[in-house]
The first five atom37 places (N, CA, C, CB, O) and aatype in JSON, in Angstrom:
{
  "aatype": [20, 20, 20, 20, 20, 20, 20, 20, 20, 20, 20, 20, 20, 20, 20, 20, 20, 20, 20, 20, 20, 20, 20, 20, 20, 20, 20, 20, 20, 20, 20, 20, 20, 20, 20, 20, 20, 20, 20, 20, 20, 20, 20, 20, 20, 20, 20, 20, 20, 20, 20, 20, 20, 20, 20, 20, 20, 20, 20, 20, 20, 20, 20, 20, 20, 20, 20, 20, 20, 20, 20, 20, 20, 20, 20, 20, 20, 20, 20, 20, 20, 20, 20, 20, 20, 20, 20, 20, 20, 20, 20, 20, 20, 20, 20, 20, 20, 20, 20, 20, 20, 20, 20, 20, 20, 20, 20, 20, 20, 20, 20, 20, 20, 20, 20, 20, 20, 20, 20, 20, 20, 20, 20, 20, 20],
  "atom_mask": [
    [1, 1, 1, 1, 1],
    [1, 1, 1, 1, 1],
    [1, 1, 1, 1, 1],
    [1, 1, 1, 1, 1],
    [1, 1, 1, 1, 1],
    [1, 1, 1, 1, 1],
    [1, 1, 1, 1, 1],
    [1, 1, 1, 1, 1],
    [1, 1, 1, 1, 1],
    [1, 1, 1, 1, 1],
    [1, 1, 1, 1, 1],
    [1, 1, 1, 1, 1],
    [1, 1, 1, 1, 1],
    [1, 1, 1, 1, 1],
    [1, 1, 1, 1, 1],
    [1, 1, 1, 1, 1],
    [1, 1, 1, 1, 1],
    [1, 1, 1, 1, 1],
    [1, 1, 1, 1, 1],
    [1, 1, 1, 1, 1],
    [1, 1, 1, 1, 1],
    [1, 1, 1, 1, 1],
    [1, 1, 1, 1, 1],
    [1, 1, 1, 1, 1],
    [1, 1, 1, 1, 1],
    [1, 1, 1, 1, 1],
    [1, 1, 1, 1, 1],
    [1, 1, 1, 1, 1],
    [1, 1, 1, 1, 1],
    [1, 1, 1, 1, 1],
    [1, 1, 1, 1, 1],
    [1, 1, 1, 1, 1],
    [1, 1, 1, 1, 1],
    [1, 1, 1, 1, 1],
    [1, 1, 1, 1, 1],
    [1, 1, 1, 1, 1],
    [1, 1, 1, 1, 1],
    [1, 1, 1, 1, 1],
    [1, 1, 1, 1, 1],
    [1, 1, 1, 1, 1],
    [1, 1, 1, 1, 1],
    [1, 1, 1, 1, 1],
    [1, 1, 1, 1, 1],
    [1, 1, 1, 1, 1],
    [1, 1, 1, 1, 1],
    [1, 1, 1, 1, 1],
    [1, 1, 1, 1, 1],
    [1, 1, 1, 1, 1],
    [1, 1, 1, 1, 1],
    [1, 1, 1, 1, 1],
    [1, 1, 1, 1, 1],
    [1, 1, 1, 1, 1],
    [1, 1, 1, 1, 1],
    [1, 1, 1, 1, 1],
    [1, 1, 1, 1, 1],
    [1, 1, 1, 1, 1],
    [1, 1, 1, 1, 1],
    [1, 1, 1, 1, 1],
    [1, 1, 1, 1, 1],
    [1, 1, 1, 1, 1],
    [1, 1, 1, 1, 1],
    [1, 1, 1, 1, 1],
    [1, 1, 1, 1, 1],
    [1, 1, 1, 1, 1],
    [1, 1, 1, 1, 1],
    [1, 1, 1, 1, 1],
    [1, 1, 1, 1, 1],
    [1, 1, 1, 1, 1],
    [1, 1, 1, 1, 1],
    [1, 1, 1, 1, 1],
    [1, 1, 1, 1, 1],
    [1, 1, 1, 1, 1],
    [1, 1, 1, 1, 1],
    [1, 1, 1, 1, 1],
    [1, 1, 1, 1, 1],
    [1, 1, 1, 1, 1],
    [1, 1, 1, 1, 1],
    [1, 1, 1, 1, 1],
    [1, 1, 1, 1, 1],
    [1, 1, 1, 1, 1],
    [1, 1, 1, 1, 1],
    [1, 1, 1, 1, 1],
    [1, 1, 1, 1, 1],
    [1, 1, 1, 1, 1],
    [1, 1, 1, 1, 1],
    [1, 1, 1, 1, 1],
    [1, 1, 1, 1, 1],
    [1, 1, 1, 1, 1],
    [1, 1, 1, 1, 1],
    [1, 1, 1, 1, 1],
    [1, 1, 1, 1, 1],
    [1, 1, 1, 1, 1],
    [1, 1, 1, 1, 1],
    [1, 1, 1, 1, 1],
    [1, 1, 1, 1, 1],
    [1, 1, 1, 1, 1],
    [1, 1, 1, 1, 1],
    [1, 1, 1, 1, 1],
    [1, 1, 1, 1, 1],
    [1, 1, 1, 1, 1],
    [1, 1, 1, 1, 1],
    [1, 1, 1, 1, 1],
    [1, 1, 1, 1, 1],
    [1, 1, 1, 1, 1],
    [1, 1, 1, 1, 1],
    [1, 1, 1, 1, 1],
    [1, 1, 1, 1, 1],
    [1, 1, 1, 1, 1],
    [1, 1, 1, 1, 1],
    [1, 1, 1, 1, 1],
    [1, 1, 1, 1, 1],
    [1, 1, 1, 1, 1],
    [1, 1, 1, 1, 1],
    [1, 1, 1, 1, 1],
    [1, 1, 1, 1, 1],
    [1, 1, 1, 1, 1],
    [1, 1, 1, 1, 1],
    [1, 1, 1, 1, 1],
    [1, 1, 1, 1, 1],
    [1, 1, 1, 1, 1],
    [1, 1, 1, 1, 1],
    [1, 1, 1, 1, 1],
    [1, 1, 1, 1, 1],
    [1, 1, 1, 1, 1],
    [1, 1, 1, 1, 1]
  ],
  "atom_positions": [
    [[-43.93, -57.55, -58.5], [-42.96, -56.92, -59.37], [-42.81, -57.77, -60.63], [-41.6, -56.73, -58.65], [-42.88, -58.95, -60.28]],
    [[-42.6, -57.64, -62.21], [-42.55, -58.33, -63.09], [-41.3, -58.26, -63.49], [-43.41, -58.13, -63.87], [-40.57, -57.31, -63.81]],
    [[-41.15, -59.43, -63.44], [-39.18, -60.43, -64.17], [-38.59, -59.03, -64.96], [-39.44, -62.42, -66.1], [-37.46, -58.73, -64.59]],
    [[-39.12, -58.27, -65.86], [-38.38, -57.94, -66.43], [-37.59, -56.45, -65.9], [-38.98, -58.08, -67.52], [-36.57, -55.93, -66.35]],
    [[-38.49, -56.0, -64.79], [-38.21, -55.03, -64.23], [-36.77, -55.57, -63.31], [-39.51, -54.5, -63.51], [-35.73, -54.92, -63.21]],
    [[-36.99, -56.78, -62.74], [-35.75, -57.25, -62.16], [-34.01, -57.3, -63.16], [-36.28, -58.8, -61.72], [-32.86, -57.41, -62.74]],
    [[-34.38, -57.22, -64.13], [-33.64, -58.25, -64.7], [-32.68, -57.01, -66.16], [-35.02, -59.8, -65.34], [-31.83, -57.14, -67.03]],
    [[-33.63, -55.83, -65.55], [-32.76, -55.05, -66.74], [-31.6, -54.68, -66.18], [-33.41, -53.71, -67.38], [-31.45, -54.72, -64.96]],
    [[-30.3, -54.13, -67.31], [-28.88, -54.04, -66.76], [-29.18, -52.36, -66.74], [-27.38, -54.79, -67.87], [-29.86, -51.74, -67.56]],
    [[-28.38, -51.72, -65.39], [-28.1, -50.0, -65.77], [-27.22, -49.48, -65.73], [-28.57, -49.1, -65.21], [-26.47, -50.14, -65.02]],
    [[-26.78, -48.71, -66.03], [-25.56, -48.11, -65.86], [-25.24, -47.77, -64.49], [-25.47, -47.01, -66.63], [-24.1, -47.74, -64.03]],
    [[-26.23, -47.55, -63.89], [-25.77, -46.84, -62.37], [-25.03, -48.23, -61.42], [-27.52, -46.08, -61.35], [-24.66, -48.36, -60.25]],
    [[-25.05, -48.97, -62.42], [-24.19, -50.67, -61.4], [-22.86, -50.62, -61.57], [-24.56, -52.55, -62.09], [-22.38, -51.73, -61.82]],
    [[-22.02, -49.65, -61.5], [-21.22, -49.84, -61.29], [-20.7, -49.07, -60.04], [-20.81, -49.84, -62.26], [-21.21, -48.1, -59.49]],
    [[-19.91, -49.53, -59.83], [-18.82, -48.98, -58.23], [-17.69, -49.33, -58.51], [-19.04, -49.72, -56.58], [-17.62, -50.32, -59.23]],
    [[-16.4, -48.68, -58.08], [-14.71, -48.64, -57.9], [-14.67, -48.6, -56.33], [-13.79, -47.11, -58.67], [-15.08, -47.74, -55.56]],
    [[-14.13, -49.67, -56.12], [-14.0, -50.03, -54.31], [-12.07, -50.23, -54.58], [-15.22, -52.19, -53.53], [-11.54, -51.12, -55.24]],
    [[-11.42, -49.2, -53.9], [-10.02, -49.1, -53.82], [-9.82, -49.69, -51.86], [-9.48, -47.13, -54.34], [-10.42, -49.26, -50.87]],
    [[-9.08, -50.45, -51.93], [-9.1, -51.42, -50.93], [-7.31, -50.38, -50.43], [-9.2, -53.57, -51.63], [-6.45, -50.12, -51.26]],
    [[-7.22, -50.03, -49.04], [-5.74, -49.92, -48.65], [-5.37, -50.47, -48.13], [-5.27, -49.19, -48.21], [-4.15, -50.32, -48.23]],
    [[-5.67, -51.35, -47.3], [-5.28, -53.06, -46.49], [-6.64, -53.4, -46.14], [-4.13, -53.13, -44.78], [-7.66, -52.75, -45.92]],
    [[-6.12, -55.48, -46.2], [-6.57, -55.88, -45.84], [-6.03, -57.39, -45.19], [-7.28, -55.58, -46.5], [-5.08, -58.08, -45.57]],
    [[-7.01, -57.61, -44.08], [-6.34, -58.81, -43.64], [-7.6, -59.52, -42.9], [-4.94, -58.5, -42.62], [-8.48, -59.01, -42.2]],
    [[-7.38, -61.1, -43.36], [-8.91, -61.84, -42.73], [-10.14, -61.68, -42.92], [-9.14, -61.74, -41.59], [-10.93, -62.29, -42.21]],
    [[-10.54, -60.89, -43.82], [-12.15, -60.44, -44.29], [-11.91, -58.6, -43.27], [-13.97, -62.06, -43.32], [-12.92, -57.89, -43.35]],
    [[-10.89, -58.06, -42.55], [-11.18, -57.19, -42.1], [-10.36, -55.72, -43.54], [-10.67, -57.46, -40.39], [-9.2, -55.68, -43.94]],
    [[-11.29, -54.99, -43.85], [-10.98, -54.27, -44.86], [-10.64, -52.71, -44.37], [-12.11, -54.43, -45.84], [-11.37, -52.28, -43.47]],
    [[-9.42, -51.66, -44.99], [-9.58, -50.49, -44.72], [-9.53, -49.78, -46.49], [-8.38, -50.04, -43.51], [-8.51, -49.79, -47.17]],
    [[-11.13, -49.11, -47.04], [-10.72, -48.68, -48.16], [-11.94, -48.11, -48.55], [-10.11, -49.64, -49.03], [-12.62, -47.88, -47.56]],
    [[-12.62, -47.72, -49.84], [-13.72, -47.29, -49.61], [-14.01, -47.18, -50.86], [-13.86, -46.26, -48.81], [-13.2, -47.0, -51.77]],
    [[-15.65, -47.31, -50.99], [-16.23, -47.12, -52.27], [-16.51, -46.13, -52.76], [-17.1, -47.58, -52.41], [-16.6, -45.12, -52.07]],
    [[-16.83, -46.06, -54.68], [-16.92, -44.9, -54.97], [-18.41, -44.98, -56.13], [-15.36, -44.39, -55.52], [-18.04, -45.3, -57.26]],
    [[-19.45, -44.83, -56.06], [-20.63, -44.83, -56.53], [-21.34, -43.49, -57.39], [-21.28, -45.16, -55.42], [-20.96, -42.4, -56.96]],
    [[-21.89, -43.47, -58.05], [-22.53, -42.12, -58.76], [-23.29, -41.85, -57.96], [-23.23, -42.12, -60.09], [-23.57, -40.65, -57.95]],
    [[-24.08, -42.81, -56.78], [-25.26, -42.01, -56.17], [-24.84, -41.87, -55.33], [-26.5, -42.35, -55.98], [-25.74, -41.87, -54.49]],
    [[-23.36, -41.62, -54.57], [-22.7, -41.11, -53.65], [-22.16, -39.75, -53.78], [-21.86, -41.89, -53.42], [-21.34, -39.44, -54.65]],
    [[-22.68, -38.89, -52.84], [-21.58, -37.77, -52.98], [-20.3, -37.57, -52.47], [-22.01, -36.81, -52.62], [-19.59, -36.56, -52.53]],
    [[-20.12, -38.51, -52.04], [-18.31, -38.96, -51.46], [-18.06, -40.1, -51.51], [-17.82, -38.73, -49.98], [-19.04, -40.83, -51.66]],
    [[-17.47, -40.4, -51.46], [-16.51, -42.2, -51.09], [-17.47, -42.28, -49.61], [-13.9, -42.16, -50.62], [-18.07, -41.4, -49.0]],
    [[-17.28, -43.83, -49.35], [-18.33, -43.96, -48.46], [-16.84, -45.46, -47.53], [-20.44, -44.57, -49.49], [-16.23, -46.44, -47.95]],
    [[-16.91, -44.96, -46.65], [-15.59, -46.18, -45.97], [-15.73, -47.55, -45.92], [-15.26, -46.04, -44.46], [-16.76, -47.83, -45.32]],
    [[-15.31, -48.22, -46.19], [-15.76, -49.98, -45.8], [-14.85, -50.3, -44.97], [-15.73, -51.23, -47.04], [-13.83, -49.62, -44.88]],
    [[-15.04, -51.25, -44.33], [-14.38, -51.98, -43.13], [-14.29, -53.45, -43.34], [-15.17, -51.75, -41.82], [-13.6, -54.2, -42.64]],
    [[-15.16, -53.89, -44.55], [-15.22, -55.71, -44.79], [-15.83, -56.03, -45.83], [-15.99, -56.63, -43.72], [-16.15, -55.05, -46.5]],
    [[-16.18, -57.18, -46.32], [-16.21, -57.24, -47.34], [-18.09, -57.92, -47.4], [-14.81, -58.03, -47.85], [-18.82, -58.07, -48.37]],
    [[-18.28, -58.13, -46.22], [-19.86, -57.57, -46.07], [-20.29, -56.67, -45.89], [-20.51, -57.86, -45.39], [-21.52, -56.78, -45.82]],
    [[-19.76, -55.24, -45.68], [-20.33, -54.2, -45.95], [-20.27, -53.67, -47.1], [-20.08, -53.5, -45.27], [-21.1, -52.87, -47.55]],
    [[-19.37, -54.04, -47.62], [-19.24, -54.0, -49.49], [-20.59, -54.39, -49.49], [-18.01, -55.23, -50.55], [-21.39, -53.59, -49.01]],
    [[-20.85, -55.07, -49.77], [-22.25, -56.09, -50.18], [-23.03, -55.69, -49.85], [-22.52, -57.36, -49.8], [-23.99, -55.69, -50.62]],
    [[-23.22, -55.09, -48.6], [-24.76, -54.16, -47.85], [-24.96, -53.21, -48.45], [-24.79, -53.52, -46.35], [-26.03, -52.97, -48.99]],
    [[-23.8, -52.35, -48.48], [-23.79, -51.05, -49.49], [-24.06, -50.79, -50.46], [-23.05, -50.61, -49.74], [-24.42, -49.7, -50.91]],
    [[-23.87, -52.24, -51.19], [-24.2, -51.99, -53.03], [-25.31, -52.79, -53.08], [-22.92, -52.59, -54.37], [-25.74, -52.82, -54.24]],
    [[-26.12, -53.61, -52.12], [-27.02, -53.55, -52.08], [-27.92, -52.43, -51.86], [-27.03, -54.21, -51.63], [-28.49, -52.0, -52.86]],
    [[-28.06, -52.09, -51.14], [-29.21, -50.92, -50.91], [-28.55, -49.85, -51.64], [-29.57, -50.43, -49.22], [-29.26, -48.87, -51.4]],
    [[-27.43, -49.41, -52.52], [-27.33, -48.72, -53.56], [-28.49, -48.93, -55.05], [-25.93, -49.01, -53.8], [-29.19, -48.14, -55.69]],
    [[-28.2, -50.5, -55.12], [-28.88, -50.95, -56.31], [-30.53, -50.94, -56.06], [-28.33, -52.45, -56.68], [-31.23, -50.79, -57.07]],
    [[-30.98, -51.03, -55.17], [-32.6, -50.73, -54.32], [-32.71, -49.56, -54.67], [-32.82, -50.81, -52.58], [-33.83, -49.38, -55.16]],
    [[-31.92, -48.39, -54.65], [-32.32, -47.0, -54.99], [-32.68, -46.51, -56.1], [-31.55, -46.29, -54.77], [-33.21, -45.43, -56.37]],
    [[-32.25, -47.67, -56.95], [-32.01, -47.7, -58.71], [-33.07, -47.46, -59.61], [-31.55, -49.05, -59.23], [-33.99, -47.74, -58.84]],
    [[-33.6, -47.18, -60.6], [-35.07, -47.01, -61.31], [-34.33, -46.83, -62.67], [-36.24, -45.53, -60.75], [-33.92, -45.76, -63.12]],
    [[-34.2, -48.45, -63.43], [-33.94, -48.73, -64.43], [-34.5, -47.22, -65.81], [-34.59, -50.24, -64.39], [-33.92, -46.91, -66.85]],
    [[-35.35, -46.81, -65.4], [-36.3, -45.71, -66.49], [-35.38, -44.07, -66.31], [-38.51, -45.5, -65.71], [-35.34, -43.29, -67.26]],
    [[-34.88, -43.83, -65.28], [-33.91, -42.62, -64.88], [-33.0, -42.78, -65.99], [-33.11, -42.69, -63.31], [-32.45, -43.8, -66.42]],
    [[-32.93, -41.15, -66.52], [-31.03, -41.1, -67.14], [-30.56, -41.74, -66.52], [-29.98, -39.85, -67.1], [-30.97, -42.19, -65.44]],
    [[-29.42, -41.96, -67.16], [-27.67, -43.13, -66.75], [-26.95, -42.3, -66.02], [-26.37, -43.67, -68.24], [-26.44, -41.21, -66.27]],
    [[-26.99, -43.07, -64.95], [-25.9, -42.16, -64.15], [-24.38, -41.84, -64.15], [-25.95, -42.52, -63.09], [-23.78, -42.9, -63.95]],
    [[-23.84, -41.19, -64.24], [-22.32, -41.17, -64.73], [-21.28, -42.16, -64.3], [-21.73, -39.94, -64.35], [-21.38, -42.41, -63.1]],
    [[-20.27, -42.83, -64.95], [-19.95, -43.8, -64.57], [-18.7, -43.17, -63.44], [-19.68, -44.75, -65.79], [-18.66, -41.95, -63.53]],
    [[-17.86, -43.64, -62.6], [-17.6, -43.11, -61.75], [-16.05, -43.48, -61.94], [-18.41, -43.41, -60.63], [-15.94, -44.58, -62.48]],
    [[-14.61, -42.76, -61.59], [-13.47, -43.27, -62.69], [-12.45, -43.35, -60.61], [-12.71, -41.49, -64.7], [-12.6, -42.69, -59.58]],
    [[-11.62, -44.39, -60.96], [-11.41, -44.26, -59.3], [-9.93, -43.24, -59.52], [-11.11, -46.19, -58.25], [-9.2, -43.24, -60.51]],
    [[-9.82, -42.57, -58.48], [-8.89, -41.89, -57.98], [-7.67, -41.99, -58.49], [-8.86, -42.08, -56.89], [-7.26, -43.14, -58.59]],
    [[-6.59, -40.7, -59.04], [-5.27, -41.2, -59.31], [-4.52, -42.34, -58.19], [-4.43, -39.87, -59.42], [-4.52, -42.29, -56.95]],
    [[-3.99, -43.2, -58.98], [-2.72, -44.14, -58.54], [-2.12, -43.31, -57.24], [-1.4, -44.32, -59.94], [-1.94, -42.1, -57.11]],
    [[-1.88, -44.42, -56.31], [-1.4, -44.62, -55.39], [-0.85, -45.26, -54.58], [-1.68, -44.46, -55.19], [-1.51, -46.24, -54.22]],
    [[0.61, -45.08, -53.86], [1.58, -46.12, -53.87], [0.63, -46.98, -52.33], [3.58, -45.37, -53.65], [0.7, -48.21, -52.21]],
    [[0.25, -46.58, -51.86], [-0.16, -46.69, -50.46], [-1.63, -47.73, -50.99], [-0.5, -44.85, -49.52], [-1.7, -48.79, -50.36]],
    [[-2.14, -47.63, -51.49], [-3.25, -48.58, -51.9], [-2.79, -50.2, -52.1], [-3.86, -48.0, -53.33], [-1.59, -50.46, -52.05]],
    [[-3.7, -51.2, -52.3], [-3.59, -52.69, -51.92], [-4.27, -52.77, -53.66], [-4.69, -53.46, -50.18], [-3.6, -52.97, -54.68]],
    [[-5.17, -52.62, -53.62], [-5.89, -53.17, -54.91], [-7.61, -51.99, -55.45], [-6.43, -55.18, -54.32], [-8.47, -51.37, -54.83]],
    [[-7.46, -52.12, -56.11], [-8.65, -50.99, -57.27], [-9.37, -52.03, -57.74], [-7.93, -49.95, -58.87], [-8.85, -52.77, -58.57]],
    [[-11.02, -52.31, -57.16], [-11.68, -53.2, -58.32], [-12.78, -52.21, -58.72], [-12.33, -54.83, -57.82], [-13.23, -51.21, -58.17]],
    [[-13.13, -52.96, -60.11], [-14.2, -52.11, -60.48], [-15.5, -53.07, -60.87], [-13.7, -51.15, -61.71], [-15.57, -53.93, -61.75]],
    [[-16.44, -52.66, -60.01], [-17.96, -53.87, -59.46], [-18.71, -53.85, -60.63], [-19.22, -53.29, -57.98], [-19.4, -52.84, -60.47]],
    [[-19.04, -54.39, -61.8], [-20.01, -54.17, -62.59], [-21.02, -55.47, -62.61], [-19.4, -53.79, -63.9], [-20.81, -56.58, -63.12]],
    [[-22.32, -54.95, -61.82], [-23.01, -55.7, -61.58], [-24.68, -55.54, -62.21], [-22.74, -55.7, -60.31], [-25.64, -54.9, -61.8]],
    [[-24.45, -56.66, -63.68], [-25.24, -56.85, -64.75], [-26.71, -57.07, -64.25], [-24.7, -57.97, -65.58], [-27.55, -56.17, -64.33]],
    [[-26.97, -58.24, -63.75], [-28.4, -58.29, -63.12], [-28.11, -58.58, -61.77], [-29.44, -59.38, -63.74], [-27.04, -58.88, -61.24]],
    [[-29.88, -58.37, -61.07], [-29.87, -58.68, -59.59], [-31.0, -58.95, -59.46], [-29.46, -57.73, -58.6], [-31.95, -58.3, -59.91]],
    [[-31.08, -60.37, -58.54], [-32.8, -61.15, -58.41], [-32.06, -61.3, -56.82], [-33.46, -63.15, -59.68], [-31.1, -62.03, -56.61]],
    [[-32.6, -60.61, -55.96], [-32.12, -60.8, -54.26], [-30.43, -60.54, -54.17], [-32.49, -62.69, -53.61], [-29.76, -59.51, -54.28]],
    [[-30.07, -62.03, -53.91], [-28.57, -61.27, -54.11], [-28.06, -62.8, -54.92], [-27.45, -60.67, -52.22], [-27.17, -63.52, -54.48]],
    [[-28.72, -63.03, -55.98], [-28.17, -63.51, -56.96], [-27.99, -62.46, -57.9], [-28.81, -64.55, -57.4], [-28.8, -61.78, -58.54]],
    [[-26.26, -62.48, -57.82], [-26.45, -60.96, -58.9], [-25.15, -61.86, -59.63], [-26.05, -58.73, -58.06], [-24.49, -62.79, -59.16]],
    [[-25.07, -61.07, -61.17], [-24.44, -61.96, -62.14], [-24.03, -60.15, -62.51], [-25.52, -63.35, -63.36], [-24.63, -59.11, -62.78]],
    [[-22.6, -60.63, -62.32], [-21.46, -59.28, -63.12], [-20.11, -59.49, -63.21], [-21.37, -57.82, -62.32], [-19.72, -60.64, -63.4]],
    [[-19.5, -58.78, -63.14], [-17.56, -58.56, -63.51], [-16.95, -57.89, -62.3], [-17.09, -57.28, -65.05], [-17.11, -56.74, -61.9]],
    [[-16.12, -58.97, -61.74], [-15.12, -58.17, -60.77], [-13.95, -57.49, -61.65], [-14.38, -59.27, -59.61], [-13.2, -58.37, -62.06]],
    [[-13.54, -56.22, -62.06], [-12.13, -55.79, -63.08], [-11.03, -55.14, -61.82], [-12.62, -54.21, -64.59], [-10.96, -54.01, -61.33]],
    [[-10.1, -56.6, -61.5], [-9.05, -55.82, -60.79], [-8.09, -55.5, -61.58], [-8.48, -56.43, -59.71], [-7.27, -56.18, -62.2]],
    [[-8.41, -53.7, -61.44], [-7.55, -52.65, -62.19], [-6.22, -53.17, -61.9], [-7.74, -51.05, -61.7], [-5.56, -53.3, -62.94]],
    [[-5.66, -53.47, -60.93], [-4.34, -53.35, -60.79], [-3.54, -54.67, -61.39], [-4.09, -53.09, -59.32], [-2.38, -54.67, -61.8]],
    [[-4.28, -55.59, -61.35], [-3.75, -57.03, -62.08], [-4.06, -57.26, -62.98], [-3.94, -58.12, -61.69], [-3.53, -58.21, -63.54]],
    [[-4.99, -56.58, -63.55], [-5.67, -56.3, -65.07], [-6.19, -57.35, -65.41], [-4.8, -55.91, -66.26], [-6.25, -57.6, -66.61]],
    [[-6.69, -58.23, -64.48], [-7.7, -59.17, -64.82], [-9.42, -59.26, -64.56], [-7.18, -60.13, -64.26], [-9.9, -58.69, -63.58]],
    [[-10.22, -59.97, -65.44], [-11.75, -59.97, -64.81], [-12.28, -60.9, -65.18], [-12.68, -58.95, -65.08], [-12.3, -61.46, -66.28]],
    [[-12.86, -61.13, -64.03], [-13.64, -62.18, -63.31], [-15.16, -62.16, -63.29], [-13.24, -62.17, -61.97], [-15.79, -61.15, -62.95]],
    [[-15.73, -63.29, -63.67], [-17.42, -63.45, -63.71], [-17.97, -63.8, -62.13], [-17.93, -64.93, -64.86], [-17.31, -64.7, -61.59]],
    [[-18.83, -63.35, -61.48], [-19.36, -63.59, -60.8], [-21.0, -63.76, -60.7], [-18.82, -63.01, -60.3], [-21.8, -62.9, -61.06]],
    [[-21.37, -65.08, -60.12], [-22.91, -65.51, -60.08], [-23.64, -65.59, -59.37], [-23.21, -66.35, -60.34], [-24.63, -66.31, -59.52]],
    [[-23.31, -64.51, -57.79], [-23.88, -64.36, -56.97], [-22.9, -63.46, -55.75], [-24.41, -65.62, -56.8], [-21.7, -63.23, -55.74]],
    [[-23.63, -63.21, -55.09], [-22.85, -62.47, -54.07], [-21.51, -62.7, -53.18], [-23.66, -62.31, -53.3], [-20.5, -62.02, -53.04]],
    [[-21.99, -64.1, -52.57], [-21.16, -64.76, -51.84], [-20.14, -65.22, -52.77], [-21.78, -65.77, -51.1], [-19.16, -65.47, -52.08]],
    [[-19.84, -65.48, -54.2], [-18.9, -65.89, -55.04], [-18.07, -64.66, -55.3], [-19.47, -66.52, -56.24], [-16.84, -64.78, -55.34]],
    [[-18.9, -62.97, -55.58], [-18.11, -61.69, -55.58], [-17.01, -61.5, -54.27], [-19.24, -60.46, -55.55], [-15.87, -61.02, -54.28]],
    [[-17.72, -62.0, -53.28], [-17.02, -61.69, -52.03], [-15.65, -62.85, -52.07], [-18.2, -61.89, -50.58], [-14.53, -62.38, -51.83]],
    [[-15.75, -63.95, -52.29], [-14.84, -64.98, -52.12], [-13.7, -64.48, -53.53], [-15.75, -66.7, -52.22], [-12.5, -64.73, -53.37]],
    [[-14.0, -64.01, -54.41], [-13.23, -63.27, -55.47], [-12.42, -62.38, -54.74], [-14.09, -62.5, -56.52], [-11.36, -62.86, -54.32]],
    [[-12.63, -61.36, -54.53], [-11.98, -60.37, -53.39], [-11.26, -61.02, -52.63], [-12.86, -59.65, -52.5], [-10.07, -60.74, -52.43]],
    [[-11.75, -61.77, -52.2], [-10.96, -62.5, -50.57], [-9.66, -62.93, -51.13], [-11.86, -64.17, -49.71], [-8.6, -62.34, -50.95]],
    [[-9.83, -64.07, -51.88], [-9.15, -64.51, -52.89], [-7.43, -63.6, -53.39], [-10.35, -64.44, -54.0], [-6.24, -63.83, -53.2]],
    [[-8.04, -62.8, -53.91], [-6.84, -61.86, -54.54], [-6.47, -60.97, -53.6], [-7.19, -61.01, -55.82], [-5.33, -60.52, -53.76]],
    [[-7.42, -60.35, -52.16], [-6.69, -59.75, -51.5], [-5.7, -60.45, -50.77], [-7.34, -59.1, -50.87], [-4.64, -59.83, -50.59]],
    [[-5.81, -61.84, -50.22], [-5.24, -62.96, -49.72], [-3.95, -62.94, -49.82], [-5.67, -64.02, -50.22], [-3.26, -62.91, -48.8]],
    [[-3.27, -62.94, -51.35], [-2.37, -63.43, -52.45], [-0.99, -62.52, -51.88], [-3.03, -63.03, -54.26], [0.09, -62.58, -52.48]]
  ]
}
């Protein structure tokens, strides 16, 4: 495969993962993707990661842009709204922006295991 095919950014990298509890790495909430035709459930915050992995595997930088995906009206019952924008990916060194909608802050991330400890982090709090 050649570097540059790895290394281009697409639009289809993004995901809105609305979290409704969580406690200990155990998650109830679910993602929301363009190449999904529904929200897809998560349970943790390694299946986050499995999921948008083999989302981003499906990907073919040369395809139209896939529509960006807007998360669900506000809700009192929800924990936290992030929105995954994940710039490049070489395995699962991936370099992007955690945007938690609800605290209105964002965060750089430089690999997978640092996205996940982000999450952990603020769901924790």
């Amino acid at each position: 495969m050649v570097l540059c095919e790895k290394m281009l950014p697409c639009q289809s990298r993004e995901a809105v993962v609305t979290v409704l509890s969580y406690h200990n790495g155990i998650m109830d909430g679910y993602l929301q993707h363009p190449r999904l035709n529904k929200e897809e459930k998560l349970e943790s915050l390694s299946q986050m990661v499995l999921l948008l992995n083999s989302l981003l595997d499906l990907e073919n930088c040369l395809d139209s842009p896939l529509p960006l995906v807007r998360p669900k009206s506000r809700s009192a019952d929800r924990k936290a709204v992030f929105c995954i924008q994940i710039l490049f990916r070489e395995h699962y060194t991936w370099q992007g922006r955690l945007i938690w909608q609800d605290g209105r802050q964002e965060y750089v991330f430089h690999s997978a295991i640092e996205l996940i400890q982000l999450v952990d982090e603020i769901l924790a709090e």
